[in-house]
C-alpha positions in Angstrom: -111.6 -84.1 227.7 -108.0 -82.8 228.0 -105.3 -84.8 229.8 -104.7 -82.3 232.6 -108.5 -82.6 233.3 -108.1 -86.4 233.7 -105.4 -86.6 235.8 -106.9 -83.9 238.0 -109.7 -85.6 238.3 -107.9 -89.3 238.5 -106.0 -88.2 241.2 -108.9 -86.5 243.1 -111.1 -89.8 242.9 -108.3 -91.7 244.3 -108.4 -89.4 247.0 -111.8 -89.0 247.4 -112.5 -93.3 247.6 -109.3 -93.2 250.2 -111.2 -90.4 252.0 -114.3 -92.4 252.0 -112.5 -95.8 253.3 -111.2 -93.7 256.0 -114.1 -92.1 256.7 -116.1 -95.5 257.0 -113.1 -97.0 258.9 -113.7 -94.0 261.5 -117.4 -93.7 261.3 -117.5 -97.5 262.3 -115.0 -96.8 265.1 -116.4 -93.6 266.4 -120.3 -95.2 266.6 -118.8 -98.5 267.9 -117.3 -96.9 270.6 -119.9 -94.1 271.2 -122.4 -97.1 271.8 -119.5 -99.1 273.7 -119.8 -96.2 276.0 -123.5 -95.5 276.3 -123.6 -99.5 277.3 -120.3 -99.3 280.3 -122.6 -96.3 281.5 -126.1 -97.9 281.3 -124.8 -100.7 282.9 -122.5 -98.7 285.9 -126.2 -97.3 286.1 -128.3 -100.6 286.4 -125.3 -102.3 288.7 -126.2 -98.9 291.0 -129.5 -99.2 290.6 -129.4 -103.4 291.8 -127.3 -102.6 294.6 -129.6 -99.5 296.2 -132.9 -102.1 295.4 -131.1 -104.8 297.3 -130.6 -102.4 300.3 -133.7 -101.0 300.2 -135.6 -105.0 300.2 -132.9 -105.4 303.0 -134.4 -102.1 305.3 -137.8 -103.0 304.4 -137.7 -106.9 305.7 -136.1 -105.6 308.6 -139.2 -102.9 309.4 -141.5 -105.5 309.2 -143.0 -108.9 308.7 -144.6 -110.6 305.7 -145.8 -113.4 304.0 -143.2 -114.9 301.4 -146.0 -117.5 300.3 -148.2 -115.1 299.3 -146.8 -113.8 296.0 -149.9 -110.4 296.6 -148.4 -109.5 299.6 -144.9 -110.4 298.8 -145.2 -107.8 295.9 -146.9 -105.2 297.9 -144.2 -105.3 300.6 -141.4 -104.7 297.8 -143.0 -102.1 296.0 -143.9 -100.3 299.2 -140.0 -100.9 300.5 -138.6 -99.4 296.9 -141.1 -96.5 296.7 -140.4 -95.7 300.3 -136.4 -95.8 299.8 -135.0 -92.1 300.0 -132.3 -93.4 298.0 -132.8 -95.3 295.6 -135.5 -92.8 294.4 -132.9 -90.0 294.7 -130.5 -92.4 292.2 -133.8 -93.0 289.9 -133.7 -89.0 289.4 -130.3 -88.4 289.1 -129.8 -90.9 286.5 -132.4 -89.3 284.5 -131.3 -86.2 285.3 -127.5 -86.5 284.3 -126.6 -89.1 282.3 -126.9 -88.4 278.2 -128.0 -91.3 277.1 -130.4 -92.8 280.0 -134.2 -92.4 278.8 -136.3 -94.0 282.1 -135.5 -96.4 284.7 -137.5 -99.2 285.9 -137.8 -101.9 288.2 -140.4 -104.5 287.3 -141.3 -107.6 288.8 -141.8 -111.3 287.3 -144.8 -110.4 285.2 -143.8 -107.4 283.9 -145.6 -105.0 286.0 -143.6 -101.6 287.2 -142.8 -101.5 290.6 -141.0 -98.6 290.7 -139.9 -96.6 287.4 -138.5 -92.9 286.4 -142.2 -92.2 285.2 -145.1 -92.5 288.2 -147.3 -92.8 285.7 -146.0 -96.6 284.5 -146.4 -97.5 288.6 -148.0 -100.5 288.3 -148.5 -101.1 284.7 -147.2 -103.7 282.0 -143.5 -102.5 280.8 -143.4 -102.2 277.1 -141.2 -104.8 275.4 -137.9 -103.4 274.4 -134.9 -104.9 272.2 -131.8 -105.5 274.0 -129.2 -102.8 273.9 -126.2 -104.8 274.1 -127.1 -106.1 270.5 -126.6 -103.2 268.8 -122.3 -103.6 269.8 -122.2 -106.5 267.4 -124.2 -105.2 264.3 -122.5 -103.0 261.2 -121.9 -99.4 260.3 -125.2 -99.3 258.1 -127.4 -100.9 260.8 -125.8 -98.5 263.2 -126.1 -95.2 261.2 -130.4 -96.5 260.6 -130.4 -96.9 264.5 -129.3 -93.5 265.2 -129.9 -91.4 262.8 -133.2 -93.3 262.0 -137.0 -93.0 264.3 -136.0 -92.2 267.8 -136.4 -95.9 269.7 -135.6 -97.1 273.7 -133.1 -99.9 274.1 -133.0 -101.8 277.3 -130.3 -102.7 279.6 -131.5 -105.4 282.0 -129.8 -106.4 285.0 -131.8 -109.1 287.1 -132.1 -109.5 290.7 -132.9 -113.1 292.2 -134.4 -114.9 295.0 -133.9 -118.3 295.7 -132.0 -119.0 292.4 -134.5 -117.4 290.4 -135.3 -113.8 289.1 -137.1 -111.7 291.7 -136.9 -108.4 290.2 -135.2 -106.7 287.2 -133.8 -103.6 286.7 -134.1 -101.6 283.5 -132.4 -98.9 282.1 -133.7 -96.8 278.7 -131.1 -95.9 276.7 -133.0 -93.6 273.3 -131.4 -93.5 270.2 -132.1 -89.8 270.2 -129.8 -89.0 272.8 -126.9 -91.0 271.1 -127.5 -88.7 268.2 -126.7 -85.3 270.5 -123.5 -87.6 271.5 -122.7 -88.5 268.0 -123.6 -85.1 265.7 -120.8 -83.6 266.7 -117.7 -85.8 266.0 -119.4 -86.3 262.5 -119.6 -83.0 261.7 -116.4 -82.0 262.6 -115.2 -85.5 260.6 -117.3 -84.1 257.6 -115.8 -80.6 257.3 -111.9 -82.2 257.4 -113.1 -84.3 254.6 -114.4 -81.5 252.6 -111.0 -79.8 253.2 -108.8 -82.7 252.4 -110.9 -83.4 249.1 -110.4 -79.4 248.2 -106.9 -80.0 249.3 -106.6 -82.9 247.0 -108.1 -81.1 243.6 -105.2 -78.4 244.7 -102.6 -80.8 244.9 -103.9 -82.8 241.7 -103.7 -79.9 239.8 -100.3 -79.1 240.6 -98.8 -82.4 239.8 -100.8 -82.7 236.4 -98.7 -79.5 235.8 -96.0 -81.0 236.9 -96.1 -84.3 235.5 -97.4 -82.7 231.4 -94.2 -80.4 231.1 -92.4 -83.1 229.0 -95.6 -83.1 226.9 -96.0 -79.7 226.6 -91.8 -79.7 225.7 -92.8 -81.7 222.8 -95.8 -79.8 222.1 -93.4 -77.2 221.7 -90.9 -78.9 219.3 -93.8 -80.4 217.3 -94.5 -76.3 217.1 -91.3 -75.4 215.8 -91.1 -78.9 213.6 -94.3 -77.3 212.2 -92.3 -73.8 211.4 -89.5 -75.7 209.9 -88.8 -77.0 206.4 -89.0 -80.6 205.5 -88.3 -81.8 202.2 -90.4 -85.3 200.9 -87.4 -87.0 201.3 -86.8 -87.1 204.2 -90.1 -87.8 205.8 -93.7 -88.5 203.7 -96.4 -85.9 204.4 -99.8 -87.5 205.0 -102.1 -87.7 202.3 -105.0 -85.0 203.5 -102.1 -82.6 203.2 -102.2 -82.4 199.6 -105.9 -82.0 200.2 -105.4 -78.7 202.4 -107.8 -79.3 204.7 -105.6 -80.2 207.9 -103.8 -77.4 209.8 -100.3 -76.9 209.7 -100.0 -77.5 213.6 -102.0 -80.9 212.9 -100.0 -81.8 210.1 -96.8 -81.8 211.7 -97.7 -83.6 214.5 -99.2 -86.3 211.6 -95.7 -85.8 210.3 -94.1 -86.4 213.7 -96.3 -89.4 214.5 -95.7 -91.2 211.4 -92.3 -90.9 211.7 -91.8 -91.8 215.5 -94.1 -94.9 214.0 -91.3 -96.0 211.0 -89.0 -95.8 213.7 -91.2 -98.3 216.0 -91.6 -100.7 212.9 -87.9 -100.4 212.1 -87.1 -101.2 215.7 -88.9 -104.5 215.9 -87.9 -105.1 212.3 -84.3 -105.1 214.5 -85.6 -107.0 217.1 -87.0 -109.6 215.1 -83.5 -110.2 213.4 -82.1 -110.2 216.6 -84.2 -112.4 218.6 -83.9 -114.7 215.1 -79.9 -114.5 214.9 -79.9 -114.6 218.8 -82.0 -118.4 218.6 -79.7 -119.7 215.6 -76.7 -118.6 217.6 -78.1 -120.2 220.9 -78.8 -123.7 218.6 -75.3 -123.4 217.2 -73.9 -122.7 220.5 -76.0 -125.9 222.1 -75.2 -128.5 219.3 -71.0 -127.7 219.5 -69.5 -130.5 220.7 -66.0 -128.5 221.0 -66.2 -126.2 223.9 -66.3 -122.2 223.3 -65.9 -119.4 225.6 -66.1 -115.4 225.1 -64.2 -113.2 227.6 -64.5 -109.5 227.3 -61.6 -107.1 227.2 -62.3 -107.4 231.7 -61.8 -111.0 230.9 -65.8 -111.8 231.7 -67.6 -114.6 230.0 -69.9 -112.9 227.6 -70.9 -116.7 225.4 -70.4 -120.3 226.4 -71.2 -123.3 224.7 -72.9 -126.5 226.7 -70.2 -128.5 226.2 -68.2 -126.3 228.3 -69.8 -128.3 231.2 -68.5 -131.2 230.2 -64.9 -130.3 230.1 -64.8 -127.3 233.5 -67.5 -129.6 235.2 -69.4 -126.4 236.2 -73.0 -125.5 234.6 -73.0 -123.2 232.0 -75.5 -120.4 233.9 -72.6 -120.3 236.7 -70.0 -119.4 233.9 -71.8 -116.9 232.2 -70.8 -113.1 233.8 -68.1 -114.8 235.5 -64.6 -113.6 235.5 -61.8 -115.8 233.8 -59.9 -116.0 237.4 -63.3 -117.1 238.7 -63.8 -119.8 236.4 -60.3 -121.7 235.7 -58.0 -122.7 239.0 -54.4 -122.0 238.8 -53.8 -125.6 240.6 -55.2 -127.6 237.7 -53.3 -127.9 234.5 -56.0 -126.7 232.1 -56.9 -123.9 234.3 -53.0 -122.9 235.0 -52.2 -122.5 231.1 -55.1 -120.4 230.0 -54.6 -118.2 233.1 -51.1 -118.3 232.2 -51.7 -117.5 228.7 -54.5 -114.9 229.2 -52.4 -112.6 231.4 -49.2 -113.1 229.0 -51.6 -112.0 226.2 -50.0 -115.2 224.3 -52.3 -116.9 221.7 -52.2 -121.0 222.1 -52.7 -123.0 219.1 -54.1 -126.4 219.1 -52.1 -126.7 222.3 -52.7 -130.6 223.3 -52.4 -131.4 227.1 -54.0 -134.0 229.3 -56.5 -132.7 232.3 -55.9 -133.6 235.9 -59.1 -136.3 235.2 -57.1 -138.2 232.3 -59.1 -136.4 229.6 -57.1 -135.9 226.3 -57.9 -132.3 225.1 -56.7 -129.4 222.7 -56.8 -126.0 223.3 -56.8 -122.4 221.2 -57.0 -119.4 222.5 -56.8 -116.2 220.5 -57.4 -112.6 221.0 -59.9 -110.2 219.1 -58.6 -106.9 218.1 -59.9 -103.8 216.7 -58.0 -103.6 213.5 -60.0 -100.5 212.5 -59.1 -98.1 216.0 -56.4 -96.2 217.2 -54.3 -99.3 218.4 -55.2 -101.9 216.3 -53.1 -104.1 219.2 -55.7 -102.9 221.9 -57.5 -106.4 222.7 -61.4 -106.7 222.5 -61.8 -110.0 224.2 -60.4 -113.6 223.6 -61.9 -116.6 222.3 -61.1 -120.0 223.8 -61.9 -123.0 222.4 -61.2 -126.7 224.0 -61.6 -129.9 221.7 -61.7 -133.2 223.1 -59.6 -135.5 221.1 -61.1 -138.8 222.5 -64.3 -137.8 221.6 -63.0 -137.5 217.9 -61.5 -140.9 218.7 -64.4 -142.6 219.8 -66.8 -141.0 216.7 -64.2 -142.3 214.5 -64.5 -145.7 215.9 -68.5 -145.7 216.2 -68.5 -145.1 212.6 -65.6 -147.4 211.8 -68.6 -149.8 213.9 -71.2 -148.9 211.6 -69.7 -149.5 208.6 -68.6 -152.9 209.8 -72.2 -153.9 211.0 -73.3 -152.3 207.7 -71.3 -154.6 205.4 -71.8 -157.7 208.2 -76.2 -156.6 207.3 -75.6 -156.7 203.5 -73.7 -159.8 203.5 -75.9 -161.9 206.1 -79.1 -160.5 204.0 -77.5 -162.3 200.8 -76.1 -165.1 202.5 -79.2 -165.8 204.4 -81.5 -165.7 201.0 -78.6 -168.4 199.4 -78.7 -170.8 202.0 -82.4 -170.7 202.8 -83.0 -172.6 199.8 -80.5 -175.6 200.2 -81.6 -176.2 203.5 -85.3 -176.4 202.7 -84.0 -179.0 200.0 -81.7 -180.9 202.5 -84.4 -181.4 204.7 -87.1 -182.7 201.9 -84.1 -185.1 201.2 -83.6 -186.1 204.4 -87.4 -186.7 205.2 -87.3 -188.9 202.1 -84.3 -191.1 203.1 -86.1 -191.7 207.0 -89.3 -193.0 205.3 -87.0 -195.5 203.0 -84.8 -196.6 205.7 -87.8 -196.8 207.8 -86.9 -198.6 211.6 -84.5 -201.6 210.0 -81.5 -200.1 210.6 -81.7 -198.6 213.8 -78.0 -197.2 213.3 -78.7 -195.4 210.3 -82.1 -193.5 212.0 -79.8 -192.2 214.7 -77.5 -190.8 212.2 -80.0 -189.0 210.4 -81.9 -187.7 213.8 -78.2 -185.9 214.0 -78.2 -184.7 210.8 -81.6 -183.4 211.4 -81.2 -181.6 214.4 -78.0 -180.1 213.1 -79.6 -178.7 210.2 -82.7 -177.5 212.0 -79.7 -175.6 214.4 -78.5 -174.3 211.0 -82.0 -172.6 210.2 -82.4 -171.2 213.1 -78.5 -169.3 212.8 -80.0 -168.6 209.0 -83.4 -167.0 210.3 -81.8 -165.4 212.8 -79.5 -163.7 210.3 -82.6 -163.0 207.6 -84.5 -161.1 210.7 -81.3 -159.4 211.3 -81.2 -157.6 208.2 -84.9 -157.6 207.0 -86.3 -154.4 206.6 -89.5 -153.5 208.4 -91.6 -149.8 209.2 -90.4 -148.4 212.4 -93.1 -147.7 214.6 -91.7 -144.0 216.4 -94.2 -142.8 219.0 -93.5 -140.5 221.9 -93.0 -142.6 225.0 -92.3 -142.2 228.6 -88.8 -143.5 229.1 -89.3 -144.5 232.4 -92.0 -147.1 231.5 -90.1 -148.8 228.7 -87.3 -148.9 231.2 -89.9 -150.4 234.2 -91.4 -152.9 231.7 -88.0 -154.2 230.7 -87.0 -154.6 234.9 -90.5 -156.3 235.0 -89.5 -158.7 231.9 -86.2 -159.8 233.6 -87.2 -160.4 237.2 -87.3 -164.1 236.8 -84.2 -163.8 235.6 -82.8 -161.5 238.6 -84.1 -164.2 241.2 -82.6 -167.1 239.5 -79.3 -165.5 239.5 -79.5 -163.5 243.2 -79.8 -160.1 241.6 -81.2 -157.4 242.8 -82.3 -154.0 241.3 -81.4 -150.2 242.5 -83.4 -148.2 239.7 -83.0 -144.4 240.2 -86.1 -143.0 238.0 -86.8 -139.2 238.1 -90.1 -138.4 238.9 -90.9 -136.5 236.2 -91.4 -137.9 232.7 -88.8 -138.4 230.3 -90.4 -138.6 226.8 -88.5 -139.9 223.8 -89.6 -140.8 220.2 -88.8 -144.2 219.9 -90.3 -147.8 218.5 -91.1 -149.0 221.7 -90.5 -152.8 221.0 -87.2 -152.4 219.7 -85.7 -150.1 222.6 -87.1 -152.9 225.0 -85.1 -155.5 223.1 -82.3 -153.5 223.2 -82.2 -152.6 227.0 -83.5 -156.6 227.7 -79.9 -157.8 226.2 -78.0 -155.4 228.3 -79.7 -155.9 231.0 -79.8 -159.8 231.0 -76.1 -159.6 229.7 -75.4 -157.8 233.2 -77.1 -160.3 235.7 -75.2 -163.3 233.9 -72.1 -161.5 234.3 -72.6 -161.2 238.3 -72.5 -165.2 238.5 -72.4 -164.5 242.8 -75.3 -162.3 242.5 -75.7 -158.8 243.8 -77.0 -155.3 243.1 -77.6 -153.9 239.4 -77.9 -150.3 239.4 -80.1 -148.7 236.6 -80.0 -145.1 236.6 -82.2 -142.6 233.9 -81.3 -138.6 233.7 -81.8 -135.9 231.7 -78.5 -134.3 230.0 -79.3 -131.1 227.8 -81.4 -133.1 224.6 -80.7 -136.3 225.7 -81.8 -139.1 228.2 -79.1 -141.0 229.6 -80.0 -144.6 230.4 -76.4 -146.1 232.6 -77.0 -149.6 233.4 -73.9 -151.1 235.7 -73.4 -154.4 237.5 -70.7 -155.3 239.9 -69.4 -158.0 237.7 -65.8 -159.1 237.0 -66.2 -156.7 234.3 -64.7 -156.4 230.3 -61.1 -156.9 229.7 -59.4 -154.3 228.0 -58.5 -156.6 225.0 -61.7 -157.2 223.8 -63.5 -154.3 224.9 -63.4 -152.7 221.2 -64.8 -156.4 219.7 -67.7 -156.6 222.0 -70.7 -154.9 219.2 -69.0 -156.8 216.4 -71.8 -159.3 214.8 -71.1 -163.3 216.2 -68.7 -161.9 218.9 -69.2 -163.7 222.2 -67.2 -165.1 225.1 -70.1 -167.0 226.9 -70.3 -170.5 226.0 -73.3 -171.2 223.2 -74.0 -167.5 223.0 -74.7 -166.4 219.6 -72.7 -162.9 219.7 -75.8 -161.0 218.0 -77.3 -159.2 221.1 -75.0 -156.5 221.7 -74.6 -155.7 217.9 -78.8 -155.7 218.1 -78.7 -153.5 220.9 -76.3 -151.0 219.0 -77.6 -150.8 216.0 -81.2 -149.9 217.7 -79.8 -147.2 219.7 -77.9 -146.1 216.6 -81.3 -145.8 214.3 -82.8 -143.9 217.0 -79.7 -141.5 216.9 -78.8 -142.0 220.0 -75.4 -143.6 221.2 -73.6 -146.5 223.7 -70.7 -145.9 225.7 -68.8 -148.8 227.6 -66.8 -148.3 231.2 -65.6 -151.6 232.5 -63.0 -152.1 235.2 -61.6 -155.1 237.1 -62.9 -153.8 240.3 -65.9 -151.5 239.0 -67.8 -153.5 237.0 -69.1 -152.9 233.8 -71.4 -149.5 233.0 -73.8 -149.3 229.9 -75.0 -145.8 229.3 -77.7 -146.0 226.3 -78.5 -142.0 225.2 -81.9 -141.2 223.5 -82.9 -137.8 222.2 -85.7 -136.1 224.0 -89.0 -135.8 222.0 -88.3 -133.8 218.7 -88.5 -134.3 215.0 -86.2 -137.7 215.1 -87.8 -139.6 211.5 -85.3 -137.3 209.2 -82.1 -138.3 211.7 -83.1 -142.0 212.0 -83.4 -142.0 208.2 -79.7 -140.8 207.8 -78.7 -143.5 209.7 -80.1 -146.2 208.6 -79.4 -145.2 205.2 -75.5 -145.0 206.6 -75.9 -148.8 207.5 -77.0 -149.8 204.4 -79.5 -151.6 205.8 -82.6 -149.3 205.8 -85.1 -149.7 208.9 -85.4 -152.8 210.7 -87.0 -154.6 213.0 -84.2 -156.9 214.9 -85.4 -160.0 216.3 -86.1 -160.3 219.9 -82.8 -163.0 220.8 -80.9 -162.4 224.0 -77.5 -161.0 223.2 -74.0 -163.1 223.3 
C-alpha cells in the first residue's frame, strides 16, 4: 500500500471515529430529548385529563345521591358521571386526535377495570399491564434506539386520583413507540446525510494534505532520480553487493546507494555522540573533583563551565551561575567581585593575584583571556577563564598530612614499643607474685608496698595494651550504612552521659537516607569520643547541636556544644597522640577519632571560639567504590587497617 493511500485513509478514519462520537453524542441527545418531550406532553395530557375527571365526579355528586359504602354503586355512579361528561370526552378525543405521540387514554378504577378509555370497546374491561414511560428517560442510547426503532410497544403515563388519602382512580395515557419513530426519522436522516457529506468531505481534504504533506518526499524522490543519472566513483560511496549481480534497477540501486550512505552518516554521528557524551562525563568528573574554583565566560561574558567548588567561594549554587552573565554573578561592592569586574572590562589578565574576601577567606585569583590566534585579529577575545584557589585550604591539607605523618610514626613506634615492654611487664609481675607469697602477712608494711607496685604496673599494662590495640592491624568491615542510624545509635549510647551532665540534644537529621560505606563500629567510636568530649566540655550543661547534610559527595556530620571552647594555642595539638588537657585523660580519643575518619577518606575540621563554642564537622563520602581510597591511606599511615579500641578520647 502506498504512503499517500495511508495517510488518506489515516486521516479519513480519524474523521470518520470523530464523526461517529459526534454522532452518538447527538443521537443520545436528540432521543433523550425527543422522549423528554413525548413525557412534558403525556403528562400536560394526564394533568388535563385529572383535572376534567375531578370536575366531572364534582357535577355528578352534585346531580345526585349515592352510596359511598357500597364500592358497586360507588363505581357505577363514577363511570356514569365520566361517560356522561361532554368534556372530558371531548378532551379524550382530541388528545387522540392531535397529539403525536399519545396512543389511548384511559381511566381505570382500583382493580384495573376501564371506566372510561379512548377505545369503547376496553369500557369495562381489565387494562393491560404497561411499563412505565418515564423509565425509558434514564436508560442508554442502545436501549433507546431497540425501543424505538424495535416492535412497536405502549408506555404508560399514570397520574392517580385519590379519595380519602388513597387512590380512587388513575389516569392513563399511551404513549407507542411507533409514533416516536415518525418524531424521530427525520432528524436522523437529515443527521445521516451531513455525515455522509462530511466523511466525503474528509477523503477530499485527506487527499489534499497527503499531497501536501509528500512534496518533500517526492523532492527527494527526485534527487534520488538524478543521484541515479549521476556518476559515482567506488570511492566515494560502496555500491551494494546485488549491483554487481545486475539484477537491481538503476532507480533501486541508487536509492540502496542513498540509504546506505544517509546510514554511515547515522553510525558516524552517534560514533560523535558517544565521544561526546564520553568526553562530556570525564569533563563533568574533572570539573566536580577541582578543589580550585573555575569559571568560563563567553566573548558576552556568560558562564558557559563552572566547577562545584565555585559555590564554596561566590556562595551561590552552581545551576544559578551557569548562563549567567559576569555582572550578574560578581558584586562590584565586594572585593573579589570589584577586581574581576574591574579586570574583565579593562581586558587586563590577573596572575596569581592574592587578596583576602570580605568573609576573611585567603584566596588567589587568575584570570586570562582566550584568543583566536588563527583569525583575522588574533587580539579579538573568545572568552576568559577564571580561576580562584583558596590558599587556606592548601594550608590546612598541608597540615592534615604533616598530622598523618606524625600519627604514622607515633603507630610504628607505639607498635614496637608496646611488643618490648609487654614482655618485662609480664616478668615483673611473675616476680612480684613470687615476692607476696614469701613475704606472706609478716610484714604488713612491705605487703602495702607491693599492693602499690602492683596496681602501678597493672596501670602500666593497661597504657601498653592500649597502645598495642592502637596500632594492631585488623580487616575493616566496609558495608553501606545509613548515616543517620550510626549517628542515632551513638546519641542513644551517650544519653546517660547527657543527663549526668544537664545536656540536652538538638539532632537535625534529613529525612531521607544518607548512605556511606563505612565499618560501622569504628565510625561509632569515633563520633562517641566527640561527642562525649563535647558534653564534658559544657560542665553547666546545655544544648548540643548535631547536625547531618548532604554536600556534593559527601555527608557532613557538625557536632557543636556551647562550651568555653579551644584556645587558639593548642588548637593545632589537639589530634596529636597522648595530648590532653583534662585531668587523667589519656589524649588517644581525638587522635582515634582522626585517624578513623582519615581511613574512611573522609576528613575533620575544628571551629572553636571563646563565645561560640567548639564545632566538629566529621565528612564521609557517599556510597561509592571507597576499599581502593581507604587502602591509600592507610598505607600513607604506615599502619595498614586497624581496628582502634573503643576508649573515650582525652
Amino acid at each position: 500500500m502506498r504512503l499517500k493511500t495511508k495517510l488518506v485513509l489515516a486521516i479519513s478514519g480519524l474523521v470518520f471515529l470523530l464523526l461517529c462520537a459526534l454522532s452518538w453524542i447527538f443521537l443520545n441527545q436528540l432521543l433523550r430529548q425527543r422522549i423528554s418531550q413525548s413525557f412534558d406532553g403525556g403528562s400536560m395530557v394526564a394533568n388535563q385529563i385529572v383535572f376534567a375527571t375531578r370536575r366531572a365526579l364534582e357535577n355528578g355528586a352534585a346531580n345526585g345521591a349515592f352510596d359511598a359504602s357500597d364500592p358497586t354503586a360507588l363505581r357505577e355512579t363514577v363511570a356514569a358521571a365520566l361517560r356522561s361528561d361532554p368534556g372530558l370526552t371531548a378532551l379524550l378525543d382530541s388528545a387522540i386526535r392531535y397529539s403525536p405521540t399519545v396512543f389511548d387514554v384511559t381511566i381505570d378504577d382500583t382493580d384495573g377495570r376501564a371506566l372510561l378509555s379512548s377505545d369503547p370497546s376496553q369500557l369495562n374491561q381489565p387494562v393491560a399491564a404497561r411499563e412505565e414511560y418515564s423509565r425509558l428517560q434514564d436508560g442508554g442510547v442502545i436501549r433507546l434506539l431497540a425501543v424505538v426503532f424495535g416492535p412497536p410497544r405502549v408506555y404508560d403515563i399514570s397520574l392517580p386520583l385519590e379519595r380519602a388519602g388513597k387512590p380512587f382512580i388513575t389516569v392513563r395515557v399511551g404513549i407507542r413507540t411507533t409514533f416516536l419513530r415518525f418524531v424521530v426519522e427525520p432528524w436522523l436522516l437529515t443527521a445521516l446525510t451531513y455525515t455522509g457529506l462530511a466523511i466525503l468531505c474528509s477523503l477530499v481534504v485527506a487527499a489534499f494534505l497527503a499531497n501536501l504533506a509528500l512534496q518533500p518526499i517526492e523532492q527527494i524522490n527526485r534527487r534520488l532520480d538524478a543521484l541515479d543519472q549521476s556518476p559515482m566513483t567506488g570511492s566515494s560511496l560502496e555500491a551494494p553487493a546485488s549491483t554487481a549481480s545486475g539484477g537491481v534497477h538503476p532507480a533501486e540501486d541508487a536509492i540502496a546507494m542513498a540509504s546506505n550512505k544517509i546510514e554511515r552518516l547515522g553510525r558516524r554521528m552517534r560514533n560523535v555522540e558517544e565521544v561526546f557524551s564520553a568526553l562530556k562525563e570525564g569533563l563533568d568528573q574533572i570539573m566536580t573533583n577541582l578543589q580550585d574554583g573555575m569559571v568560563l565566560f563567553t566573548r558576552d561574558a556568560r558562564a558557559v563551565l563552572v566547577s562545584d567548588s565555585v559555590e564554596r567561594f561566590l556562595g551561590l549554587p552552581r545551576r544559578d551561575i551557569l548562563g549567567a552573565e559576569l555582572h550578574e554573578i560578581f558584586s562590584k561592592d565586594t572585593r573579589l567581585g570589584g577586581l574581576i569586574r574591574e579586570s574583565f572590562d579593562a581586558h587586563m589578565v590577573l596572575v596569581q593575584e592574592e587578596i583576602i574576601t570580605d568573609t576573611g577567606r585567603h584566596v588567589e585569583i587568575s584570570l586570562d583571556f582566550i584568543h583566536d590566534e588563527m583569525g583575522s585579529d588574533p587580539q579579538a577575545s573568545l572568552g576568559a577563564l577564571l580561576t580562584v584557589h583558596d590558599l587556606e585550604s592548601v594550608r590546612e591539607i598541608e597540615s592534615e598530612l604533616e598530622l598523618s605523618r606524625r600519627l604514622a610514626a607515633i603507630g610504628r613506634l607505639t607498635a614496637g614499643v608496646g611488643h618490648e615492654v609487654k614482655n618485662p611487664i609480664n616478668a615483673i609481675v611473675v616476680h612480684l607474685e613470687l615476692m607476696r607469697n614469701k613475704l606472706g602477712a609478716s610484714d604488713g608494711g612491705a605487703v602495702r608496698h607491693l599492693d602499690v607496685i602492683s596496681s602501678e604496673i597493672q596501670r602500666l599494662d593497661r597504657v601498653v595494651e592500649t597502645l598495642v590495640d592502637f596500632s594492631r592491624p585488623v580487616e575493616l568491615q566496609l558495608r553501606e550504612q545509613d548515616l543517620r542510624r550510626v549517628v542515632s545509635a551513638v546519641l542513644a549510647l551517650a544519653s546517660a552521659e547527657f543527663e549526668t551532665r544537664n545536656v540536652y540534644v538538638e539532632s537535625d537529621l534529613p529525612d531521607c537516607p544518607v548512605t556511606v560505606k563505612v565499618d560501622g563500629d569504628l565510625v561509632k567510636q569515633a563520633l562517641l569520643n566527640v561527642v562525649l568530649n563535647a558534653a564534658q566540655a559544657m560542665t553547666e550543661g546545655g544544648a548540643l547541636e548535631v547536625r547531618l547534610i548532604e554536600d556534593g559527595r559527601m555527608a557532613l556530620l557538625s557536632i557543636h556544644d556551647n562550651g568555653p571552647g579551644i584556645p587558639a594555642e593548642i588548637r593545632d595539638k589537639i589530634f596529636d597522640l597522648y595530648f590532653t588537657t583534662k585531668k587523667g585523660g589519656s589524649g588517644i580519643g581525638l587522635a582515634m577519632t582522626y585517624r578513623i575518619v582519615q581511613i574512611h577518606s573522609g576528613s575533620v575540621e575544628v571551629e572553636s571560639g571563646p563565645t561560640a563554642g567548639t564545632t566538629f564537622t566529621l565528612s564521609f563520602p557517599l556510597a561509592i567504590a571507597q576499599e581502593g581510597r581507604v587502602r591509600e591511606h592507610l598505607a600513607a599511615a604506615g599502619a595498614g587497617e586497624s581496628r582502634i579500641a573503643e576508649e573515650p578520647r582525652g
